[in-house]
C-alpha positions in Angstrom: 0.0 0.0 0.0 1.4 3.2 -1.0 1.4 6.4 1.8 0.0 9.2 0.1 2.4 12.3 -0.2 0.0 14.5 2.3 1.0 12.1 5.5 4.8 12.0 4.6 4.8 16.0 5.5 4.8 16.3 9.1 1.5 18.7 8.8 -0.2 16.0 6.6 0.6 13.5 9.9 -1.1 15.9 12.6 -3.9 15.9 10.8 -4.1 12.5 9.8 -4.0 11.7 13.5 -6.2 14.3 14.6 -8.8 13.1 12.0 -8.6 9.5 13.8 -8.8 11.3 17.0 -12.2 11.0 19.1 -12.7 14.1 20.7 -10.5 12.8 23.5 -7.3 15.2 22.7 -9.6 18.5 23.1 -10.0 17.8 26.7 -6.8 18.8 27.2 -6.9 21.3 25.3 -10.2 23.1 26.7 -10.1 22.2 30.7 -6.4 24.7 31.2 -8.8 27.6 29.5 -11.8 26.6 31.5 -10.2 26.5 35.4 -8.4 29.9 34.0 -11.9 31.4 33.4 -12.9 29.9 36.8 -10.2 31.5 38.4 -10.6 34.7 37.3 -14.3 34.7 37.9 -13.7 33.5 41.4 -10.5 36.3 41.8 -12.7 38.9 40.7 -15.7 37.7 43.2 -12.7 37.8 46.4 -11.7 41.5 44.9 -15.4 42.4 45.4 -16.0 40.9 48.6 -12.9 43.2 49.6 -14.3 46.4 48.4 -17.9 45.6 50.0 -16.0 44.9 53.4 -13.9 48.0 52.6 -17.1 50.0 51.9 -18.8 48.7 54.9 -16.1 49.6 57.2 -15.6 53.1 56.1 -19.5 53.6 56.6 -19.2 52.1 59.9 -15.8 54.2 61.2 -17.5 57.3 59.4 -21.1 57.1 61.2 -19.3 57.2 64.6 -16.4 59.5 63.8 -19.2 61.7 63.3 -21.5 62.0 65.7 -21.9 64.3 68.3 -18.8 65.2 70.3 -17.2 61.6 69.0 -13.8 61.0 68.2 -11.4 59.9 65.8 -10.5 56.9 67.8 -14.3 55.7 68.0 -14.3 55.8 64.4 -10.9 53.9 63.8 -12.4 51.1 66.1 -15.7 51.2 64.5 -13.8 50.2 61.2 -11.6 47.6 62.7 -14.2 45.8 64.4 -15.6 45.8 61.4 -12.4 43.9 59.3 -11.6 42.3 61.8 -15.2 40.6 62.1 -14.6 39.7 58.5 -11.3 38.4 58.2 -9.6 37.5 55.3 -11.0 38.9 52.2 -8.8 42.5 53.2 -5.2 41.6 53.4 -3.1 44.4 55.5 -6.1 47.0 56.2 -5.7 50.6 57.4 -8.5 52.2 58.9 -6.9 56.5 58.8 -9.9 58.8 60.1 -9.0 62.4 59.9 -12.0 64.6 61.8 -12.0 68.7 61.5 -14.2 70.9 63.3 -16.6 70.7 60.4 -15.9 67.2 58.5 -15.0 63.9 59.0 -12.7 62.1 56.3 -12.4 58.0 56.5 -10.0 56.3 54.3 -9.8 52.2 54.4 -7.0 50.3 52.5 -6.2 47.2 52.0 -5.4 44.5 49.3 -8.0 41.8 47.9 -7.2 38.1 49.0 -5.3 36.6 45.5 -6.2 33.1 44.8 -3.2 32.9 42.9 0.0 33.0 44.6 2.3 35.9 43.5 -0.7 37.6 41.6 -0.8 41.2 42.5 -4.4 42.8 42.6 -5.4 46.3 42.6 -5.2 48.1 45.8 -8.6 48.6 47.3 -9.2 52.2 48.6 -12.7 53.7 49.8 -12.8 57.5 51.1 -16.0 58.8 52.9 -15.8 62.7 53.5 -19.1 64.6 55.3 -20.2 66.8 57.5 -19.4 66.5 61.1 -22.9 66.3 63.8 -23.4 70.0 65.5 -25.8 70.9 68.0 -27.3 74.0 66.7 -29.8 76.1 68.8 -33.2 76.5 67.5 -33.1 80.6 66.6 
């Protein structure tokens, strides 16, 4: 039986085999691309979580920062209780309340959890800047 020229080339033999192939060979070809898009779905889900915990502390450390004759400690604890009571989707946080006469400023930071190990994320960062609670006399 004579080999016809096409298989000789070493193109003509990949495709000659991957015409006898049975669908088995695209496994391994599609499962690497599918746990990639799984992983980057579930690293984008742990970035979120770490903004809403971000978010949820600064409202926390903000709301008693500024209330009436509070302090900038009450607030800093208010946001640490906070992290601290869901722990580990912020990675090193920093709860910095600044607190004026007239404003309160509340500035968490942090880092996302990364599923994959040396994978660098975005910072997360939320500021919340208002007004300060004043007792004002009725005129």
């Amino acid at each position: 039986m004579r080999v016809p020229a096409a298989i000789t080339t070493r193109a003509g033999r990949l495709r000659a085999a991957l015409a006898r192939e049975e669908g088995y060979a695209s496994e391994i070809v599609i499962l690497p691309g599918i746990f990639l898009i799984l992983f980057a779905a579930l690293q984008g889900a742990l970035w979120y979580v770490g903004n809403n915990v971000a978010q949820t502390a600064a409202v926390a450390a903000y709301t008693n920062a500024r209330s009436y004759q509070s302090t900038t400690t009450a607030g800093q604890t208010a946001g640490t209780q906070i992290m601290d009571g869901m722990p580990g989707f912020l990675q090193h946080p920093q709860v910095d309340v600044t607190r004026t006469a007239t404003t309160v400023t509340v500035t968490i930071t942090g880092t996302a959890e990364s599923l994959i190990p040396g994978v660098q994320l975005p910072p997360v960062t939320r500021t919340i800047t208002g007004p300060v609670e004043r007792w004002v006399p009725a005129s």
